[in-house]
N, C-alpha and C positions, 0 to 999 in steps of 0.2 A: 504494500500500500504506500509505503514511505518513500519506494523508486519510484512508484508509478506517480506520485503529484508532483516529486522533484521534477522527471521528464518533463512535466505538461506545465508545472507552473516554474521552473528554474530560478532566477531571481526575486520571486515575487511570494506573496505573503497568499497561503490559502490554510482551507478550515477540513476538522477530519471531525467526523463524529465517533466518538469509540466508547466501550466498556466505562472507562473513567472520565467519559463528558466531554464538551466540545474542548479540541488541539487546535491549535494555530501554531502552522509551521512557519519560523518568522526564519528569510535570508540573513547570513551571518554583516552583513551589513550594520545590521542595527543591533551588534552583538556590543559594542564599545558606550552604545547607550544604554540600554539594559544592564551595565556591568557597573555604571555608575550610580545606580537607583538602591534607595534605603530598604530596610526589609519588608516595610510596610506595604511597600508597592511591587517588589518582584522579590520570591521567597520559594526557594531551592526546598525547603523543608514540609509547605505547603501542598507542593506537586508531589514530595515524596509520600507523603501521609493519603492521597489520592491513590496511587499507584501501588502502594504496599498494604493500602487498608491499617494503616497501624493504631488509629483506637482499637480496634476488632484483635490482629494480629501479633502486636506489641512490637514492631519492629519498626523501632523508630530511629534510625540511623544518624540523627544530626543533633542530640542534645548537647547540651553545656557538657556536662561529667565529661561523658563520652570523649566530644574533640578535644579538651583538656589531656584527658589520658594520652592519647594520642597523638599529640603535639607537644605536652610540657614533659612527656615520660617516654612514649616509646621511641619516637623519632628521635628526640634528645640523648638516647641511650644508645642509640642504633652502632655506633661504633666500638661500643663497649659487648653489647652481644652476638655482632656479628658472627667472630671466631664461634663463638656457643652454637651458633644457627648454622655453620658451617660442619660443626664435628657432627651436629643431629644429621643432616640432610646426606652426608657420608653413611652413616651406621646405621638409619633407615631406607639408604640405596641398596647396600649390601643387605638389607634383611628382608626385602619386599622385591628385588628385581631377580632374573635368572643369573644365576652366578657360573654358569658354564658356557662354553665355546660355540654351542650349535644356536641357529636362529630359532627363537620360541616366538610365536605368537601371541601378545599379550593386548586384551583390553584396556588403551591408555586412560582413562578416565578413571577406570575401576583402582588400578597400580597412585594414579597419579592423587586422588583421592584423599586414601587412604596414608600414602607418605605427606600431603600438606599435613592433613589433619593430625600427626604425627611431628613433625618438624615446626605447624604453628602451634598447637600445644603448649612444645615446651616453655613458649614463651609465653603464650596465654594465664595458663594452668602451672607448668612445671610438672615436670617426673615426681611421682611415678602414675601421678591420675594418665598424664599425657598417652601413658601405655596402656592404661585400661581399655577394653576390649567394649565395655557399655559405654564409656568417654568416646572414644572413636568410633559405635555405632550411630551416636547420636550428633557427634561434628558433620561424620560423612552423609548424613540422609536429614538432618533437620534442614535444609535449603530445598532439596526435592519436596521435602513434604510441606513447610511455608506455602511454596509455587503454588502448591495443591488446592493448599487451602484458599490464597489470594484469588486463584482461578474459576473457586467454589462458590467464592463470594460476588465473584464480577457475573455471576448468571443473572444474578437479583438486580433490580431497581436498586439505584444505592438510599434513598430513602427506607428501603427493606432491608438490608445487610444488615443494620443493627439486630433486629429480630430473627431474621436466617440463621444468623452465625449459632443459635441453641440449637439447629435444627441440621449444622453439616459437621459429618461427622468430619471430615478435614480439619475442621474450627478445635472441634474435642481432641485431633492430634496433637496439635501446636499447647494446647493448653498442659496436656502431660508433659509435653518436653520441657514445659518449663515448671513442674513441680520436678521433673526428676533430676533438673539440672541444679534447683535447690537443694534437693536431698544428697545428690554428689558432691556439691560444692561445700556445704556447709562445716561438713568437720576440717573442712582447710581452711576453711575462713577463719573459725575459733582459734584453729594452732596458730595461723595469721598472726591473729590480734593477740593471742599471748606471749610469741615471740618478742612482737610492739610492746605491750606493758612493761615486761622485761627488761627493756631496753637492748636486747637481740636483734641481729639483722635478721630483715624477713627477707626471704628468696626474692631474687629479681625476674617477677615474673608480672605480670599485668593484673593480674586477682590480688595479688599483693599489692599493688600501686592503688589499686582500686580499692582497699580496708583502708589502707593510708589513708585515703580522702575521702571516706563515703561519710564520715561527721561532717567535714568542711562543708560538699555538697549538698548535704540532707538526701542520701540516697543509705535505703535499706537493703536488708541481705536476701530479700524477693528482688530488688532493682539490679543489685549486683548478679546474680544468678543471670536474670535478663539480659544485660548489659555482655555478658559473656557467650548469650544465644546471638544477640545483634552482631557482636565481635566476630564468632561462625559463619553468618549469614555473609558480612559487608567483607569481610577479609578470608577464611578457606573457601567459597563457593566460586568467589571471584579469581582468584591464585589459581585454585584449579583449574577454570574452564579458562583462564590467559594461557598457562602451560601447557593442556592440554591440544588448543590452537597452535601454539609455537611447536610443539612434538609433529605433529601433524605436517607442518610446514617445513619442519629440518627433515623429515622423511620425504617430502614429496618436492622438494629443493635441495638435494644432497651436495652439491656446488658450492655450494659456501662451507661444509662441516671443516674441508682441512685448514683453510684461513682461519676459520675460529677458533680448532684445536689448536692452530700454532701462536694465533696471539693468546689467549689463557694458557701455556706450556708456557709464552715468552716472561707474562708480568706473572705468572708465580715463581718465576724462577728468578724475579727480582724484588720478589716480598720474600724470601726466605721459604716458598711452599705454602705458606699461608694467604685462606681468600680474605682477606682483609675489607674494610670499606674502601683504603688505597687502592688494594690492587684492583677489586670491582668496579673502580671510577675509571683504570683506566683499560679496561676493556671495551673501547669503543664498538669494534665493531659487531661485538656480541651485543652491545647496547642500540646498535643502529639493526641487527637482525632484530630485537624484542620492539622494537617501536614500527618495524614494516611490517609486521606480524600483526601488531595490534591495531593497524593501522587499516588494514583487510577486514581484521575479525575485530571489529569493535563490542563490547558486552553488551552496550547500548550503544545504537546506531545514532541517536541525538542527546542532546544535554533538556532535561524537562524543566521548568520553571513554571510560577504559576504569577500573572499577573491579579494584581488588584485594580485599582481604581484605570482603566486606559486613557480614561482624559487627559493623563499625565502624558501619553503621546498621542501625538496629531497623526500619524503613521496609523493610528491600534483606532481612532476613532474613524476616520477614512475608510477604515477594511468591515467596519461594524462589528468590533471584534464585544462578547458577551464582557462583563465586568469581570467573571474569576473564571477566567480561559486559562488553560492552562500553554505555556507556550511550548514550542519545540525549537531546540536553534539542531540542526543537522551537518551535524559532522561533515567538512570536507576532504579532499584527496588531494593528490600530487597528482596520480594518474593511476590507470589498472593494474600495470605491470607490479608484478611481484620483485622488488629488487631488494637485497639484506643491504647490499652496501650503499646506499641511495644516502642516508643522513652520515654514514664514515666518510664518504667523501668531501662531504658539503664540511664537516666540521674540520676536516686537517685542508682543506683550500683547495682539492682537487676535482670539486666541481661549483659550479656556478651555484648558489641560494636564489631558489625561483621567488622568492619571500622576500627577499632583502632585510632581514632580521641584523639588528646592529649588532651581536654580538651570534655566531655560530654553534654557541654553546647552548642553544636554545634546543637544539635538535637534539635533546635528550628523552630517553624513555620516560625521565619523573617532571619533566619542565610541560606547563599546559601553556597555550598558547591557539588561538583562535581558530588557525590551522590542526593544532592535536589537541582535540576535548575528550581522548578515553579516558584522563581520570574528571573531567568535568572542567571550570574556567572562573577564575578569578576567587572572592570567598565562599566560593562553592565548591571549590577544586577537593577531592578526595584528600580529609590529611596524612591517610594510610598509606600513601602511595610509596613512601619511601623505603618502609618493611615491606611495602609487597614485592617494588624492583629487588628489595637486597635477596628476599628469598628466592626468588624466580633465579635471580643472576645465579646463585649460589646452587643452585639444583642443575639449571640447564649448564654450566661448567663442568661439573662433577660427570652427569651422564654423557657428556661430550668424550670427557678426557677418559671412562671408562667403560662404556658403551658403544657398540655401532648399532644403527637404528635403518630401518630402510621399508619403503609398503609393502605390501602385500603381493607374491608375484600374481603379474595379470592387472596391478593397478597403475594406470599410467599419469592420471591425472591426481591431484590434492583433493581430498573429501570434502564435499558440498557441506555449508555450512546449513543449519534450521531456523526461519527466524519466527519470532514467537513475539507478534508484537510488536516493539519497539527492542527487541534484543537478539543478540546475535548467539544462536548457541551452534557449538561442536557437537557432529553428529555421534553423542556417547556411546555407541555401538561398534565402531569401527577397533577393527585390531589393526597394530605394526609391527612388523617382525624387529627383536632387539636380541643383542648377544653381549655377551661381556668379550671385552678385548683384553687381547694378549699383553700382560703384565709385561711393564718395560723394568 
């Protein structure tokens, strides 16, 4: 639906009717005025609460706690647990991938899953919940089953949703996962806050950041439990289906894998062996592969906003646009072509910036910019973004330098993406043949 109005209406502003109310696809034109407007009047959080149902749901991805966390703790610490998130993503390659010579065929999704929710754990949660078998049922299928339930509720008049939701049982899923993410979480919370009295350090893990500050906040140990399902939701479901599009793409683009084995061989082998934040800044061209990847496979194919009052533009009253429209700004492209080395070139000066961005360092996988909205644009921009590149970088290296990967024989083309909506999914059924390579 989203190609079909771009063809026909290209530059120009038109209206969609769908599940969650009248859209208006606005041209990225009038992205730099929108980007200036107070909350009042365009609100990232508004659109999301439409889209994810989250009075109903509970998944409400943009509170205070929440970006707090996430900006004053995890990002701020990122280079201090990197190393940590590097020996995980190692010792759960070796324990979830084939560790022998022949090619297996393996479900990337299912594999790919199951080691996030494993390797983001440890930072979530911490060892040894991270390891629990009922922890990791419920990281890897609470987003399938969310979907379920969002999709359950979009049948209904939204005027009815309030009343439906006692009536699907999808609703009644989501509601156990979060009593039972309480009942799991609970006796670490306690040990938490008695290490805290103590005056002990408490583990550096996110649930621990999170007791630190849930007096300050006024957030309870029902919030926190939540606050760790939303963390599931907006950080493993997303990590996943990124890497599982990039897996998919280093198979069906085998062309670039030795360049990128050899630049990750060359700066580990000038961090001393260690994937560091250093040494991951400077893999460019593995960073210029994860950003044409995502660039293709966007999660969301447009950035949602939801306007208020449109008198406030002359533009939004002109088009007749309703007072709480929700808007859509639509991701643009460079071009069709699949190329990994497309932004490695533009940033060491060996190709022309079709952009003319003052500074080339812009074409980075975590940098958002008007041209690249897959983490979103401006105070709406995803602030997770910088644990999710660190993890991704730190996985797709490790399976580079120890893994060969390649399709399916008989497959000659890259697997059709599904789109669902306004999102772009990887068809999670497909297998790729992988082997462990010969120990140097």
């Amino acid at each position: 639906m989203y190609d079909k109005g771009y063809e026909q209406f290209k530059d120009a502003l038109y209206r969609m009717t769908t599940a969650d109310g009248e859209k208006v696809v606005v041209p990225l034109k009038y992205l730099e005025e929108l980007r200036g407007k107070p909350e009042d009047q365009i609100n990232n959080a508004k659109a999301h609460e439409r889209i994810f149902e989250t009075k109903i749901t509970g998944l409400n991805t943009d509170t205070h706690f929440l970006n707090h966390l996430i900006r004053a703790d995890l990002t701020k610490k990122l280079p201090h647990i990197t190393r940590r998130l590097g020996e995980e993503v190692e010792r759960t390659l070796r324990a979830e991938l084939p560790q022998h010579r022949d090619w297996t065929s393996i479900n990337v999704n299912d594999h790919v899953s199951r080691i996030i929710a494993i390797v983001s754990g440890n930072i979530l949660v911490g060892p040894p919940l991270c390891y629990d078998e009922e922890y990791l049922h419920a990281a890897m299928n609470y987003s399938r089953d969310i979907s379920a339930a969002i999709r359950a509720l979009k049948v209904w008049p939204r005027i009815l949703r309030p009343i439906a939701q006692y009536f699907l049982p999808q609703v009644g899923v989501i509601r156990k996962y979060r009593k039972k993410a309480k009942t799991m979480l609970q006796p670490l919370i306690e040990e938490i806050r008695t290490m805290i009295s103590k005056g002990n350090d408490a583990p550096d893990t996110v649930l621990a950041w999170m007791v630190e500050k849930a007096q300050e906040f006024q957030v309870d140990d029902d919030e926190l439990a939540n606050t760790q399902l939303v963390l599931i939701m907006a950080g493993i479901h997303t990590t996943n289906m990124t890497i599982t599009h990039m897996l998919y793409d280093l198979a069906a683009y085998p062309e670039c894998i030795k360049d990128l084995r050899d630049e990750i061989t060359s700066v580990l082998a000038e961090h001393g062996g260690v994937l560091s934040s250093g040494a991951l800044f400077q893999m460019k061209l593995l960073d210029s592969f994860m950003l044409e990847s995502q660039r293709h496979n966007p999660i969301q194919m447009s950035e949602s906003l939801f306007l208020f009052p449109p008198s406030t533009f002359p533009w939004a009253v002109g088009a007749g646009m309703p007072w709480d429209s929700n808007l859509i700004l639509r991701n643009s492209s460079f071009s069709t072509k699949f190329d990994p080395y497309r932004f490695y070139r533009i940033r060491k000066g060996e190709a022309k910036d079709p952009i003319g961005h003052v500074n080339t360092e812009q074409y980075q996988f975590v940098t958002v910019t008007k041209e690249n909205m897959g983490f979103g644009y401006g105070r709406h921009a995803c602030p997770g973004r910088f644990f999710a590149a660190t993890e991704i970088k730190l996985l797709l290296a490790r399976i580079l330098l120890e893994y060969d990967l390649k399709m399916p024989d008989g497959q000659k083309e890259r697997f059709a993406n599904v789109t669902v909506a306004n999102f772009c999914v990887a068809d999670l059924k497909k297998e790729v043949l992988f082997r462990r390579r010969a120990r140097v």
